[in-house]
N, C-alpha and C positions, 0 to 999 in steps of 0.2 A: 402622590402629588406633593409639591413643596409647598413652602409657607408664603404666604402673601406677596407681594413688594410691600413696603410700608409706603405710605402716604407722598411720604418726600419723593418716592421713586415713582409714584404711580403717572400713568400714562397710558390716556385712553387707546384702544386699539391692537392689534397683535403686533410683538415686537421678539424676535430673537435673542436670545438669551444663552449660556453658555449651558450648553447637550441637552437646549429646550427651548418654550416660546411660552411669554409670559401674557396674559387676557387680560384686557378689562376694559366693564363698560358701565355707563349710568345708569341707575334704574333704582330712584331711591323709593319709589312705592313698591316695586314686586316684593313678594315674600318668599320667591326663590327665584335662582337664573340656574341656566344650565349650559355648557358651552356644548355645541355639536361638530363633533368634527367625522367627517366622512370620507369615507374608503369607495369610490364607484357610490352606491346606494344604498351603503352599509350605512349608518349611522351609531355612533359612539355617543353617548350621555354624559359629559362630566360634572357634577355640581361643583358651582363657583361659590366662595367664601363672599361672605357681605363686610365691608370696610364704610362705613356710615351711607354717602349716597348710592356708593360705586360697587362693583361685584368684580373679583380676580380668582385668575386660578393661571400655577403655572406650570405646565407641561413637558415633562425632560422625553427628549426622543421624538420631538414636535418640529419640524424646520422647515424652511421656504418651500411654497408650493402644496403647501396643507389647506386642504377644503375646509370651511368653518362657517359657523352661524351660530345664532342662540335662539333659546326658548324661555318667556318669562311665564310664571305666577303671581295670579294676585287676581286681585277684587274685579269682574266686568261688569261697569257700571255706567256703559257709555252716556247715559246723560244727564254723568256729572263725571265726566270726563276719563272713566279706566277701562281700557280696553282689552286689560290682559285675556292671554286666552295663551295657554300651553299648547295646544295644537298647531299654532303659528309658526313655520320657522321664519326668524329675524336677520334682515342684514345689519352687520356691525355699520353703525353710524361713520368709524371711522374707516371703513375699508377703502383700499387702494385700486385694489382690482377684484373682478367678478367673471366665474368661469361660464358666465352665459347671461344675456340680454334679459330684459322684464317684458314679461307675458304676461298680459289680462286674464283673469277668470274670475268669474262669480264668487269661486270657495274662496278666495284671500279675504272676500268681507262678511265669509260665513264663522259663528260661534263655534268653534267644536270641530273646523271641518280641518283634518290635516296637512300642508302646504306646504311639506318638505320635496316634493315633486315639482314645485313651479317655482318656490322661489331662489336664486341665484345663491351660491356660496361665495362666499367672499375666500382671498384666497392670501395664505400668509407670505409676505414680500421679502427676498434680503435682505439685510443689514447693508444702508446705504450711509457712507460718509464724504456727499455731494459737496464740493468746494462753494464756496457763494458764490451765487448768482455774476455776470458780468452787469454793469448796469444797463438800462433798456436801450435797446438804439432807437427806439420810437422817442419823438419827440411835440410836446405841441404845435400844432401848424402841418404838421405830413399828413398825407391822406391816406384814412385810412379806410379798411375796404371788406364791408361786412360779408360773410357768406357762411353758407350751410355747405357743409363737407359733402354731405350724399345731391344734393342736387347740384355743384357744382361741377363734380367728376363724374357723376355716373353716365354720362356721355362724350363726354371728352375724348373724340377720336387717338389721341395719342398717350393716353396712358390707358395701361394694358388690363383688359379685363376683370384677371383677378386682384385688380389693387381699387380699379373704380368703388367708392363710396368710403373709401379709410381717409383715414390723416394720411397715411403713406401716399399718395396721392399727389397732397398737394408739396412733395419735397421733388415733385419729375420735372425733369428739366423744360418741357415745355410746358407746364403750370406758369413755372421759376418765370418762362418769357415774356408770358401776359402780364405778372404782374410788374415784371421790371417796364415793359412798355409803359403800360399805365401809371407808371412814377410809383406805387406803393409804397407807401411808408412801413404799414402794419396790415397785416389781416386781420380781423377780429372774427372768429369763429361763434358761429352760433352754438351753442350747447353741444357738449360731447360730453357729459356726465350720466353716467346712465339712468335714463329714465324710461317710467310706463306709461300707455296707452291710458286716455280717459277711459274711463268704464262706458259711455256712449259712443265710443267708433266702433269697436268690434262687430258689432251687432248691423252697423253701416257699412261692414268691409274697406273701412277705413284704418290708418296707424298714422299716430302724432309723429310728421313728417321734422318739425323744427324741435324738440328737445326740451320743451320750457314746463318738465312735470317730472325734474329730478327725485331720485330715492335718499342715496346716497352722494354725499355734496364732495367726493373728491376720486369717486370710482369712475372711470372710465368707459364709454358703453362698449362691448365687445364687439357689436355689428361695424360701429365708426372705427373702431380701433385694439383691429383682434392681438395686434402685437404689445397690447397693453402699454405700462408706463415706456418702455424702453420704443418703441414707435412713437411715442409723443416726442421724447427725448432727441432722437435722430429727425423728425421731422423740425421743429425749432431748432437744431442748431443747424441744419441744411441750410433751412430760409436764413435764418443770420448769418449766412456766409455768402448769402446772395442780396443782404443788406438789406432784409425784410424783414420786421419784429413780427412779434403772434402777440396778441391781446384777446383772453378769454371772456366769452358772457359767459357768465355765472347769474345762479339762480335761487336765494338765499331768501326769499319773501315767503315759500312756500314748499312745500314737498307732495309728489306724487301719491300722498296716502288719502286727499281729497277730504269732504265733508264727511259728515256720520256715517253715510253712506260706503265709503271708501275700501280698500284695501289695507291691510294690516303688515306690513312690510318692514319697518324698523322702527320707529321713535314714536309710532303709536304702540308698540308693544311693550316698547323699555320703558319710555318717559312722557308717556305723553303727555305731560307738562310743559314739555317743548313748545305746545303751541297753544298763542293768543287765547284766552278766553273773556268772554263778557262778564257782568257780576252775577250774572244767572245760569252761568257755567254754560253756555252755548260756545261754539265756536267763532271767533272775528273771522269776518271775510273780508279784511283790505284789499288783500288779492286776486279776487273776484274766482277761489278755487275751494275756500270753502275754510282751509286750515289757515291761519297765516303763523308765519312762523313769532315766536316772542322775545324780542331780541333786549327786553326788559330783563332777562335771567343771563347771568353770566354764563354757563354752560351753553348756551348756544352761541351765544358771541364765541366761544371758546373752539366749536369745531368749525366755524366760520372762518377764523383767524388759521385754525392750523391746515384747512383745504388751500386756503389764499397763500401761505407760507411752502405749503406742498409742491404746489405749482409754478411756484414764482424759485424755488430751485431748481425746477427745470427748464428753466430759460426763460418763463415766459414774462412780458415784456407788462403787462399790466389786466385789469378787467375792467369789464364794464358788468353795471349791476342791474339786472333784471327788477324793476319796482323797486329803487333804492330806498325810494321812501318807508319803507317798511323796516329797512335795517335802522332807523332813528327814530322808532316809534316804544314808548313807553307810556301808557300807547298812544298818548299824539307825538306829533312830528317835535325830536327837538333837535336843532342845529347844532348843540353840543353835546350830541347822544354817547356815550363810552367805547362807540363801534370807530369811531372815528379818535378820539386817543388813544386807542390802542391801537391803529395802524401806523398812527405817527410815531407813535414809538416803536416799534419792529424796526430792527436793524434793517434789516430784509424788503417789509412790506413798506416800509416810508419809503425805500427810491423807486416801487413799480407806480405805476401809469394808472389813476382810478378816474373809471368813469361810471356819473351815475345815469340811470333814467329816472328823472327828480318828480314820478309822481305815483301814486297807486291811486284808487280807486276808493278809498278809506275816507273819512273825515279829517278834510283840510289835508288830503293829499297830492294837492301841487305845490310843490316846492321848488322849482326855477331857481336858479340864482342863492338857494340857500344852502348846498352843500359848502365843503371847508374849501378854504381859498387856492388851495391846488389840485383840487379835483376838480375834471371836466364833466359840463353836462349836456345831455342829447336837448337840444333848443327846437322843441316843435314849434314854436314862434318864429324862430325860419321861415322852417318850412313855409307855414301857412299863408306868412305874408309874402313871401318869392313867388307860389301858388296864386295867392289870389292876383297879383300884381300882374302878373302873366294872362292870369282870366279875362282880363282890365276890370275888376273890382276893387283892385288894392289900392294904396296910395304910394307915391313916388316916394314921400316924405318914410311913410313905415318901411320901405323896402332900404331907403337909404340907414336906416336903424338897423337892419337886420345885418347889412353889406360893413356895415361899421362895426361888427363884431356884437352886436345888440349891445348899447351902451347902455342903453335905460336897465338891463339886468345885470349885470356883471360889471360896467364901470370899471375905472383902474386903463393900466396902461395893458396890460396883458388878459383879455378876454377868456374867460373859460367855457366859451360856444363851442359844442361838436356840431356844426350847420350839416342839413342834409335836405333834399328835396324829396327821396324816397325810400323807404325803408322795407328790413321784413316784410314789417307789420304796415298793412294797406295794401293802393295801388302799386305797381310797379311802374320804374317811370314812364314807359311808351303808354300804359294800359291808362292813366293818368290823363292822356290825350285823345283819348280813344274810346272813353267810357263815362257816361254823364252819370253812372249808378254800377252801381257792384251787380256781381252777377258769382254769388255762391253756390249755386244749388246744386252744386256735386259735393258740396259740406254735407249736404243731409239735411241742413235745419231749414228749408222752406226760405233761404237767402234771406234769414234774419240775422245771423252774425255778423261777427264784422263791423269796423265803424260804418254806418252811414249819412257820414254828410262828410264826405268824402271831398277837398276841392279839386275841381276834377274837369273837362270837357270835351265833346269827344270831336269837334274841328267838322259836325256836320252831318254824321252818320254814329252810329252806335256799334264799335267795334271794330272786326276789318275793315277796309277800304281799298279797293282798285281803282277807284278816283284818283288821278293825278294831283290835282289842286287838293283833297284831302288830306293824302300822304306828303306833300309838301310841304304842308303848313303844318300838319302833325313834325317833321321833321326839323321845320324851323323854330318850333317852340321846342320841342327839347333841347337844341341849340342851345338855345336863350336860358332855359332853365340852367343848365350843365354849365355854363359860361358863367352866368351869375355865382353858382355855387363855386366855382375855384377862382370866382375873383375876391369873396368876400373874406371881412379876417378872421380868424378862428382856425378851426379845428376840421377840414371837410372829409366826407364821409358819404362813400360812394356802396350802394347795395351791389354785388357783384350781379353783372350780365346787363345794368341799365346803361354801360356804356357802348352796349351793342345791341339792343332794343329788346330785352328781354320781355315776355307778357306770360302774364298767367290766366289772360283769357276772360281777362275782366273781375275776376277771385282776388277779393282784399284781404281775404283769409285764409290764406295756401295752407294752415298749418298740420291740415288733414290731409295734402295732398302729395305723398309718397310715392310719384308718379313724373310724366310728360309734362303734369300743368306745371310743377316748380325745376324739372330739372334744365337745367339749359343748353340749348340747342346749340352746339359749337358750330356745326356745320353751316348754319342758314344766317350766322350773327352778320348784324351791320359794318363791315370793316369799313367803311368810311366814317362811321358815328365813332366807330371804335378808336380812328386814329385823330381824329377832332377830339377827343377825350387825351390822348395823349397828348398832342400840342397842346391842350387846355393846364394841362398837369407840369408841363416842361414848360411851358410861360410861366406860372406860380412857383415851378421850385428856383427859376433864374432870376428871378426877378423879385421885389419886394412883397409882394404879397402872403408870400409865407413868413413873413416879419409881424410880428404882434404890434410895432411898434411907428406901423406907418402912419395910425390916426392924428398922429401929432402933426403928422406935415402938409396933411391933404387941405389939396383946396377944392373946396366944390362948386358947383357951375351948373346954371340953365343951359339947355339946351342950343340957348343961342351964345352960350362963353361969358353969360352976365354974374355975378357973387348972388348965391342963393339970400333971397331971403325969405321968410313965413309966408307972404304970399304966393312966392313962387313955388314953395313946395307946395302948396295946395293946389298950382294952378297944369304946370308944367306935368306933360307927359313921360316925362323923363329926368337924367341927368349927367352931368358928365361930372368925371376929378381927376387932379390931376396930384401924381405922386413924386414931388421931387428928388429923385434917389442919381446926385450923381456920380458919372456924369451922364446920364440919362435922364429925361422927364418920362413917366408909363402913366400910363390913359385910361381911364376906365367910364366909358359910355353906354348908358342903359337908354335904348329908344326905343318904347312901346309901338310908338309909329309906327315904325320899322321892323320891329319884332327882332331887335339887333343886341347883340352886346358886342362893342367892341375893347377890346384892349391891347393895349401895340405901346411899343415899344420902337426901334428903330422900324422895325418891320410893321404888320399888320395881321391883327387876327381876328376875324368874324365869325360873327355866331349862325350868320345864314349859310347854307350849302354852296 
């Protein structure tokens, strides 16, 4: 073996090196590491040298495409927090890629029991010298348009079987259609880091369908994407040639290794210092998974930052953060946490696109309005008040708040609202109308998951309807919602397939459903919904609304053309404004009466069928 890197060189992860590849990883409790590198199911032992926190060792005759892992020693003392256990093999925190997907079993959270059979090798990558980045073509104001890679294509009549459920998938030309129809600005993918099953689905013939129970925060999962980093790479610059950015959710609150209970996968075995603890050495569950991650310790912010800078080399346009609030917690919430000067200063990470979701489940973890002044945040205030308004429980007055780019939050000429009416996470929009109560019970849990208070109604009947006047008015209120959403200012943000009536059958928590319930039906979609979603899209992007900067101009208006005032929003079922962009005036009228949004322009565009 050769001698160390020194400190100045050191650099976590495997990296090539001249007629070798040099190791190293954190792990300043163990009292030995061992690198594994493996031939087939041979396994190789190397002992790693210790350099204060870190462990290296560096290998001549070692190059690209080398299987790897480690095994730690030291104290197991889970409840006070060391989990070591040598029987464990470990994925590298910083791996790139993994020559197979994460499988549940029991042994990964047994003492003693040996898990070089189950768990994934990480695998050593070429030596890349990536040009920087182009800057993002997403920009605030485009819609952008969340979805799950396996239930988006695994039906998709036109792309070809063996490609259904990859990122390669969404680079096929007739993907490429749908989202140009629908104006796309960005896709924002739901998780493609590889991640494992909770330890409670298996046993329900269940697998964690949406991805939100990562291992490793920059490994790729091999089911979504067996052509590894070089498939992500040709998939992003495809779409950017067809003027669609990619925006990644990541997921950086938590990792797949779970409470006490958990599986023993990576950074419970190196460091499990990594994560949150109480002063009585239990674990914080801001994340509601048991481990939260601790982003009070530089070294996590550290592989945080180098996944965020990984990615954003390969094209991609910016992220959103899976319970942001967690990455500004030491440990309460602070607005000026170090996670956030250090992206400003990244050459790199300061020009991509950061969007938070500004709450966890922790103490005082709603944050709205309090991330840094050029990141955008998911506004479930929106939501809820475009929802209720629609119910007829809301008020004119709050919706025109919400349509205004929520000024009571964000303030300023340029709002940092991403508005949405439906997401992942809940109803989907048709089921939204359709459903006065969630109906999970193919989750398994007896349909206690899931949010329930849901705002929601189902136009008369609970569920389907062959009722004419049901499905009517079911179809006129999604109008209306869809309408509202690309009329108002901000950031809008569309769940893929609600512009063609997508349902999950009444399940506001698909995330178990690796199936029919979440994949979407190409063949049966609403093409008339579909293309009232495009003209919805093609008015916004012509017209001012996708300007930050229209609130200055607007005049707003009762319903009968009179200048609002306090009474009137209290009083008035509605209201109209008027945007003077010339040499046009564009219109924007909300009539609950009517169950109307209109907005027009020379022409005319309704929210009714």
């Amino acid at each position: 073996m050769r001698p160390a890197p020194s400190p100045a060189d050191r650099t976590c992860g495997a990296h090539l090196r001249a007629g070798g590849t040099s190791f190293t990883v954190r792990a300043p409790e163990a009292s030995a590491l061992h690198l594994c590198l493996f031939d087939g199911t041979h396994e190789r032992r190397i002992p790693m040298q210790r350099d204060g926190d870190y462990w290296h060792v560096e290998v001549p005759l070692v190059g690209a495409g080398q299987r790897y892992g480690y095994r730690a020693e030291g104290r197991h003392d889970p409840a006070n927090a060391h989990w070591f256990d040598p029987a464990k093999l470990l994925v590298d925190p910083y791996a790139i890629e993994l020559d197979t997907r994460f499988v549940y079993d029991p042994a990964l959270s047994v003492f003693g029991a040996d898990t070089a059979a189950l768990v994934p090798r990480a695998i050593v990558q070429p030596a890349s010298a990536a040009p920087l980045p182009e800057p993002p073509l997403f920009a605030p104001g485009g819609l952008i348009y969340e979805l799950n890679v396996r239930s988006f294509t695994m039906r998709h009549p036109d792309v070809p079987p063996e490609q259904r459920g990859t990122i390669a998938a969404l680079a096929h030309s007739a993907v490429i259609a749908h989202f140009q129809k629908v104006g796309v600005a960005a896709i924002e993918l739901m998780p493609i880091v590889a991640w494992i099953d909770e330890r409670h689905l298996p046993p329900l013939g269940l697998v964690n369908a949406w991805g939100y129970n990562p291992v490793a925060p920059m490994a790729l999962d091999p089911r979504l994407c067996p052509g590894g980093v070089d498939e992500l790479r040709a998939t992003v610059a495809t779409l950017r040639d067809a003027g669609i950015g990619v925006l990644l959710d990541l997921v950086f609150n938590h990792t797949g290794e779970s409470d006490t209970g958990g599986p023993t996968l990576s950074l419970r075995g190196l460091d499990p210092r990594s994560y949150a603890h109480a002063p009585d050495g239990s674990l914080i569950n801001d994340a509601g998974t048991g481990n939260t991650l601790d982003f009070a310790r530089p070294h996590v912010r550290n592989v945080t930052l180098a996944a965020l800078r990984h990615f954003a080399m390969l094209g991609i346009d910016g992220f959103r953060f899976d319970l942001a609030s967690v990455m500004a917690r030491s440990p309460g919430f602070d607005p000026a946490a170090p996670i956030f000067a250090a992206i400003a200063a990244d050459p790199v990470l300061s020009t991509r696109i950061m969007i938070a979701e500004p709450w966890d489940i922790g103490p005082g973890g709603y944050q709205l309005g309090k991330f840094p002044d050029n990141w955008l945040e998911w506004n479930d205030r929106f939501r809820d008040d475009v929802r209720r308004f629609w119910r007829g429980d809301g008020s004119p007055g709050a919706l025109a708040t919400r349509i205004a780019g929520s000024s009571d939050t964000f303030g300023g000429t340029h709002t940092r609202s991403v508005n949405f009416v439906a997401a992942h996470d809940g109803f989907t929009l048709a089921d939204m109308l359709a459903y006065a109560g969630r109906h999970n019970e193919a989750n398994g849990e007896n349909n206690r998951d899931g949010h329930g208070e849901e705002i929601c109604w189902n136009n008369g009947t609970e569920g389907p309807s062959d009722d004419p006047a049901i499905r009517t008015a079911r179809d006129i209120d999604a109008r209306a919602l869809l309408a509202t959403l690309f009329a108002a200012r901000g950031t809008p943000m569309l769940t893929a397939g609600d512009e063609f009536g997508r349902s999950q059958r009444g399940n506001n928590n698909a995330y178990a459903q690796d199936n029919d319930t979440t994949w979407l039906d190409w063949t049966n979609r609403d093409i008339a919904l579909e293309d009232f979603v495009a003209r919805l899209s093609q008015f916004r992007r012509d017209g001012p609304l996708a300007d930050q900067a229209w609130l200055q101009s607007a005049d707003w208006r009762d319903m009968t053309d009179r200048p609002m005032t306090p009474d009137r929003w209290n009083s008035t079922g509605g209201f109209q404004l008027r945007l003077p962009t010339p040499p046009h005036t564009f219109y924007i009228r909300i009539d609950r009466g009517e169950r109307r949004v209109t907005l027009a322009r020379a022409d005319l565009l309704e929210s009714r069928p």
